[in-house]
C-alpha positions in Angstrom: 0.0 0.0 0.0 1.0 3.2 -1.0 1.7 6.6 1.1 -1.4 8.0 -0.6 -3.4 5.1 0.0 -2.4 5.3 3.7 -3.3 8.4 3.9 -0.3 10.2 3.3 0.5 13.5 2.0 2.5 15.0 -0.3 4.8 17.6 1.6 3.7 20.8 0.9 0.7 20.2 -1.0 -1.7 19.3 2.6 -3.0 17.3 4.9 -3.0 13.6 4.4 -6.0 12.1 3.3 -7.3 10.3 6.6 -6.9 13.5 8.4 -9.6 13.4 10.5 -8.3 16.3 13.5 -9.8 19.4 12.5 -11.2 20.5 15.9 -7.9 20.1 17.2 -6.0 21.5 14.4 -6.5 22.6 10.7 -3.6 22.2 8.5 -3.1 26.0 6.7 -5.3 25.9 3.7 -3.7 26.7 0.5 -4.8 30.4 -0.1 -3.6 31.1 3.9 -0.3 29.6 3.5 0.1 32.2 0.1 -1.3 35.3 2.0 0.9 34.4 4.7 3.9 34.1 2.4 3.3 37.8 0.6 2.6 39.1 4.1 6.1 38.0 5.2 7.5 39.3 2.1 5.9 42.6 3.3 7.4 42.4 6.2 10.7 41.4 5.2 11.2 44.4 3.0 9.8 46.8 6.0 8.9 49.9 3.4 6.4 52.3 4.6 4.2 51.5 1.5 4.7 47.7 2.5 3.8 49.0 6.0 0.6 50.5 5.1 -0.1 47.4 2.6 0.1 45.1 5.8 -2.2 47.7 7.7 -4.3 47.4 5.3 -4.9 43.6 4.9 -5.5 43.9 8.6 -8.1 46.1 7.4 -9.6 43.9 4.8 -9.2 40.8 7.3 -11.5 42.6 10.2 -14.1 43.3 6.9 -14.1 39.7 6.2 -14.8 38.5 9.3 -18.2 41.4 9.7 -19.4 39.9 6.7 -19.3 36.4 8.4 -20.4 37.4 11.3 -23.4 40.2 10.5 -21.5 43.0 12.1 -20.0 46.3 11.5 -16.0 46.3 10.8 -15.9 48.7 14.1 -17.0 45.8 16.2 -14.4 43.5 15.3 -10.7 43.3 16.4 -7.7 40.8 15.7 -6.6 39.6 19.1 -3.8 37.3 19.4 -5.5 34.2 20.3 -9.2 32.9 21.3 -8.2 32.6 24.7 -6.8 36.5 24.4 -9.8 37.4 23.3 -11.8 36.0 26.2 -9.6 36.9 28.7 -10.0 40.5 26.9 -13.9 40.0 27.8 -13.1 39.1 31.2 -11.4 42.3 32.0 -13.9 44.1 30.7 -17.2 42.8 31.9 -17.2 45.0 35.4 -18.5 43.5 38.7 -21.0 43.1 40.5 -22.6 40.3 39.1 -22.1 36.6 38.4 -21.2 35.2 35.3 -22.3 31.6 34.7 -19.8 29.3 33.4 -21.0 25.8 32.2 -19.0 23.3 34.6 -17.6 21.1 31.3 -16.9 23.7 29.4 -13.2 24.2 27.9 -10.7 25.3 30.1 -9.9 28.1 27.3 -13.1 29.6 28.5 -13.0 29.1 32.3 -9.5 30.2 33.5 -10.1 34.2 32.2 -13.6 34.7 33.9 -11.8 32.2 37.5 -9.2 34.9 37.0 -10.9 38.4 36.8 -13.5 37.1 39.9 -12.3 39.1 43.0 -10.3 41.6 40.8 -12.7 43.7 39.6 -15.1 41.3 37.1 -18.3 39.4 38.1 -18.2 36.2 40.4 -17.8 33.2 39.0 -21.1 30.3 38.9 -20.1 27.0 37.7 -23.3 25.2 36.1 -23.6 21.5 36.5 -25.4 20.5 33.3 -28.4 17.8 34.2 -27.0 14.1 33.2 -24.5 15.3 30.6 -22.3 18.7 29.4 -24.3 21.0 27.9 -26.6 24.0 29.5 -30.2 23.9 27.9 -32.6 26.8 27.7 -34.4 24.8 30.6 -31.1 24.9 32.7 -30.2 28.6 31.9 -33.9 29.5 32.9 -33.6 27.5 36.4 -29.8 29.8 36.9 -31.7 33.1 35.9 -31.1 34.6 39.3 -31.2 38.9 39.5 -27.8 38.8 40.0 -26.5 37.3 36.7 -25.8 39.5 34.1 -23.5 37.1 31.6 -23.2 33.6 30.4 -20.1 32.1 28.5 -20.7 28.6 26.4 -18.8 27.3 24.0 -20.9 27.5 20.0 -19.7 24.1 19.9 -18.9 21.4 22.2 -15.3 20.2 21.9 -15.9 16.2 22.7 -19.5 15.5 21.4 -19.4 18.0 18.6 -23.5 19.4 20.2 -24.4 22.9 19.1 -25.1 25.3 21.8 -28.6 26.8 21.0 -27.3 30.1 20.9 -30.6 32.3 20.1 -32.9 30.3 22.4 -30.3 31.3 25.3 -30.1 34.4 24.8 -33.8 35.2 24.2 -33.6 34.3 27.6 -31.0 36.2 29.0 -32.7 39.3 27.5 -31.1 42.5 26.2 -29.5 43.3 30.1 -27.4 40.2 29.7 -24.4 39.2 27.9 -24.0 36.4 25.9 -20.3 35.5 25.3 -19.5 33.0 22.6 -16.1 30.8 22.4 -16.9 29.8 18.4 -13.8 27.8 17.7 -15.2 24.5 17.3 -18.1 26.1 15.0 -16.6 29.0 13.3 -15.9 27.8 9.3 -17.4 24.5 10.5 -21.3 25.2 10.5 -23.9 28.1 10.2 -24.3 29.8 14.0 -26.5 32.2 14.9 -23.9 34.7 15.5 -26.3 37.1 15.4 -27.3 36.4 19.6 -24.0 36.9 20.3 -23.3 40.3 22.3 -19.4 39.3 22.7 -17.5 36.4 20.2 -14.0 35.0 19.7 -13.0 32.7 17.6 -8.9 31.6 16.2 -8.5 30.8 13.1 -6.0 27.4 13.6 -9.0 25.1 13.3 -11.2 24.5 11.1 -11.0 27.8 9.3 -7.4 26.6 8.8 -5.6 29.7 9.0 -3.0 28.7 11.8 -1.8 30.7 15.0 -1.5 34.0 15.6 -5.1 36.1 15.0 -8.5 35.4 16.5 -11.7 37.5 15.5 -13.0 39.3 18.5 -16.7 40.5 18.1 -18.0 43.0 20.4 -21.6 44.2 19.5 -22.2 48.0 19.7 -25.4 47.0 21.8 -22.9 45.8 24.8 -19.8 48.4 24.5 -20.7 51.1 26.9 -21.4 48.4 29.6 -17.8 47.1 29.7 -14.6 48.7 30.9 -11.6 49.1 28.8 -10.4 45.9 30.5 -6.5 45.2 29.0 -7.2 47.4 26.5 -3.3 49.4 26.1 -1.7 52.2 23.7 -3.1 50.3 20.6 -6.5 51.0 22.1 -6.8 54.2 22.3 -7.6 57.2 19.9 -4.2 59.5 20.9 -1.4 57.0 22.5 0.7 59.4 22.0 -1.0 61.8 24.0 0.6 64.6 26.8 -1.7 62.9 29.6 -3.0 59.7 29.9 -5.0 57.9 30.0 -6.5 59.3 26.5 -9.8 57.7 25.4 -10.5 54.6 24.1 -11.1 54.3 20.9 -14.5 53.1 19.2 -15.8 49.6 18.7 -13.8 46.2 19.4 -10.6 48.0 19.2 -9.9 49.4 22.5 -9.6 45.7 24.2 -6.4 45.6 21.9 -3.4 45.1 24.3 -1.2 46.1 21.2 -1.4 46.3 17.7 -2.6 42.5 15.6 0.4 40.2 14.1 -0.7 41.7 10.5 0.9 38.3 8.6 -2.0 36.0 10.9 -4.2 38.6 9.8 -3.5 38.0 6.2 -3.5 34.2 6.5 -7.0 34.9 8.5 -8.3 36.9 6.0 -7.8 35.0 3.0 -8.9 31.9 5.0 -12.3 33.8 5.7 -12.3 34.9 1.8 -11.8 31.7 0.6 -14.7 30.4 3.1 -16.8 32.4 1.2 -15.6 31.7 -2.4 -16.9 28.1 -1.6 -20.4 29.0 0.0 -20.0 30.1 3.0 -20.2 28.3 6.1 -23.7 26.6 4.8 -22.4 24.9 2.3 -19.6 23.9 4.5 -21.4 22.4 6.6 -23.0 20.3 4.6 -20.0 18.7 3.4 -19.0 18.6 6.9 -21.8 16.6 8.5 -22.2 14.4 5.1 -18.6 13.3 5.7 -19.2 13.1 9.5 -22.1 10.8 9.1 -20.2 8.2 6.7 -17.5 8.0 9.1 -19.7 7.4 12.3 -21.6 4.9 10.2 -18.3 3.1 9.6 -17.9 2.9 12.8 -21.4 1.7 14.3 -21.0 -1.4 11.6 -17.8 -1.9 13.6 -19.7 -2.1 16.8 -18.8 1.4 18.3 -20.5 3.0 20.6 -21.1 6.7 19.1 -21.7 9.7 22.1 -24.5 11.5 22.1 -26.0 8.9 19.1 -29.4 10.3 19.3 -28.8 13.9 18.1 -30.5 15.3 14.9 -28.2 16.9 12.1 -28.4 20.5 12.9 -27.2 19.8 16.9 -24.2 18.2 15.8 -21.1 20.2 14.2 -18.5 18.8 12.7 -17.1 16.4 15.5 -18.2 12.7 16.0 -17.1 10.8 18.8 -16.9 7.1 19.2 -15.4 3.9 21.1 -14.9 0.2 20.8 -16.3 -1.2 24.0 -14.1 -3.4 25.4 -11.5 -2.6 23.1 -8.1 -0.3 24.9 -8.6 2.6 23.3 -5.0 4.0 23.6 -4.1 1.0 21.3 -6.8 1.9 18.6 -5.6 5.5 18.7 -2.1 4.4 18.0 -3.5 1.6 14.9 -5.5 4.8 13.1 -2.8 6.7 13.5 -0.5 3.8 11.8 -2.9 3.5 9.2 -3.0 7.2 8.3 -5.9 8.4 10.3 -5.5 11.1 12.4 -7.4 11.7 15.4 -7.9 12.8 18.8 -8.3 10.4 21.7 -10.2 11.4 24.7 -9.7 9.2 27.5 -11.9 6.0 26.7 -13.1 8.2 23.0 -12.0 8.9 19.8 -12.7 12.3 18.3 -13.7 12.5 14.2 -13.9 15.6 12.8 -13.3 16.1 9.0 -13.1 19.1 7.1 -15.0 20.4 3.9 -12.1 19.3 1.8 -12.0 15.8 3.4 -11.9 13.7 0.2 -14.5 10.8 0.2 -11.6 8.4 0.6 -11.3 9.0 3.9 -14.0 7.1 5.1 -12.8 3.5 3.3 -9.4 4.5 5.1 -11.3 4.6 8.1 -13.1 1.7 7.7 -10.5 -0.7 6.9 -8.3 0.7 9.6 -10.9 -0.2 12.3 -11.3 -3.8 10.6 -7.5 -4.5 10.6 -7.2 -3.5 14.3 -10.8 -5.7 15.4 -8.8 -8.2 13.6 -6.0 -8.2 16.1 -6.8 -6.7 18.6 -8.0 -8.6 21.9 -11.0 -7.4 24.3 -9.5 -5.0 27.2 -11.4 -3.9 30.5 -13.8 -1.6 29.5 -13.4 1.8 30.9 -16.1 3.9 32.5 -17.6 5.6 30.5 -19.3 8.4 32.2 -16.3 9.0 34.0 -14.3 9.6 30.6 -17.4 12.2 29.2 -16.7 14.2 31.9 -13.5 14.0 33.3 -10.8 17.0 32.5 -10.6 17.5 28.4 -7.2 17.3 27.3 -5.8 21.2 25.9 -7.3 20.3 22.5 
């Protein structure tokens, strides 16, 4: 058997073609990896006409991401990172109050609002989700105390791949709450309804596949005056430069910005959110996304796997599918994928699919005859707990 037929890739050209690890990282897409390059070329020559080129594709790259997201370009910056980004929100949602935090949620999006509580931002309520990881409009309802004035969820769940229902919680929380939106998982994956978002951040290293280095940081005019200018420093402000300071923030998303965006991720980001759009937007992503998604878990149920959360309808699940071989050690079947070419994510007792748009249909044969050859020899282990291993600590991807 070949490389290719392995799943291998030519270097260069992109991921191989069992590579099934997009919610944990999206190999730079093609017209990234060339924006990238002219940026650096940009930089490289340092010209103050190259300057203002790379200003502007910063520019064009905040544009971009409005037109995803149904915004003006005032309400979004490039911050460094998603977790910059909510840590950004952190500082700047102002105490008193309590924020609720789902208890499973991603560490990315726990640790800045943990931080900020007893320095100045809201108190921290951890949610227990009833028999499972996600908060339901039922659950926010029955944590609707006066004293809450934001929640923070995840647009997609990292294991089980379940869509937050983003407009049904905030119809609840009402315009005097906040809903903040870690999009990650979601963002270039499936449709969201960005539009009940007050605050959202989202990198660009997953399934967008624009690598490191710039995250899209929404904040909607309809929340700005009630948050403080949190880390915002010089590159947030309309006169750094000024005799006495502090001099006012400037307008929009900008004045969280510590300091001024890494303008060749903001090229790669760009173009990645161009080229998005080029191919139908995040609709017609999706559909490729869950079509692929649904082959692949098939594969594995005629294996005898056990998929999580098997019961969900399309438009709950995202891109992410996750499955195990009761009885089987799952460390070993991580390993004989990976052998074979297909690259996944291992959680514990649970093995994490999530395919891209691009995702050639030969994935899923690779898939399949890479579970057969293990079931062939591989023998029965002690099964692990299951429950335990949904919601034990996720791993940092």
């Amino acid at each position: 058997m070949n490389d290719q037929n392995r799943g291998g890739a030519t270097p260069g050209v992109g991921p191989a073609v069992g590579y099934l690890d997009h919610a944990r990282v999206g190999p730079l897409a093609p017209e990234a990896a060339t924006a990238l390059a002219g940026a650096a070329t940009l930089a490289g020559r340092a010209d103050p006409a190259d300057l203002d080129r790379l200003f502007a594709i910063g520019d064009a790259a905040r544009a971009s991401a409005a037109r995803l997201l149904g915004a003006r370009p005032h309400e979004i910056a490039l911050a460094p990172s998603t977790s910059n980004g909510l840590f950004a929100a952190a500082a700047a949602l102002r105490g008193p109050g309590t924020v609720l935090v789902p208890r499973d949620e991603f560490p990315a999006n726990v640790y800045p609002w943990l931080r900020f509580a007893g320095r100045g931002g809201p108190d921290v309520r951890l949610v227990a989700p009833d028999g499972g990881r996600h908060i339901t409009a039922d659950l926010l309802r029955r944590h609707l105390t006066p004293d809450v004035t934001a929640l923070t969820v995840s647009a997609v769940d990292s294991l089980t791949g379940h869509m937050a229902p983003l407009a049904a919680l905030k119809e609840i929380l009402g315009p005097d709450r906040l809903l903040i939106v870690d999009a990650i998982q979601g963002l270039g994956a499936v449709p969201l309804d960005t539009e009940a978002a007050d605050i959202l951040v989202s990198g660009g290293q997953k399934w967008l596949r624009a690598g490191w280095g710039a995250a899209l940081l929404l904040i909607r005019d309809r929340c700005a005056e009630r948050l403080g200018p949190g880390i915002g420093g010089w590159a947030g402000v309309a006169d750094p430069f000024a005799a006495r300071h502090p001099a006012a923030p400037l307008p929009g998303a900008a004045a969280h910005l510590a300091t001024n965006p890494d303008l060749q991720a903001a090229a790669a980001l760009g173009a990645a959110l161009d080229g998005l759009a080029g191919r139908g937007g995040p609709a017609a992503a999706g559909a490729r996304i869950r079509a692929t998604l649904a082959a692949l878990l098939d594969r594995a149920r005629r294996a005898g796997a056990e998929v999580l959360l098997d019961g969900l309808r399309e438009r709950e699940r995202a891109g992410i599918g996750t499955f195990r071989l009761p009885g089987h050690d799952p460390a070993a079947l991580h390993r004989s994928l990976e052998a074979a070419g297909v690259i996944t994510t291992r959680r514990d007792a649970w093995i994490r699919l999530s395919p891209h748009a691009t995702t050639p249909a030969a994935a899923t044969d690779l898939f399949a005859d890479a579970l057969a050859s293990f079931l062939r020899r591989s023998r029965p282990a002690r099964e692990p707990d299951a429950k335990a291993a949904v919601t034990g600590t996720p791993d940092p991807t």
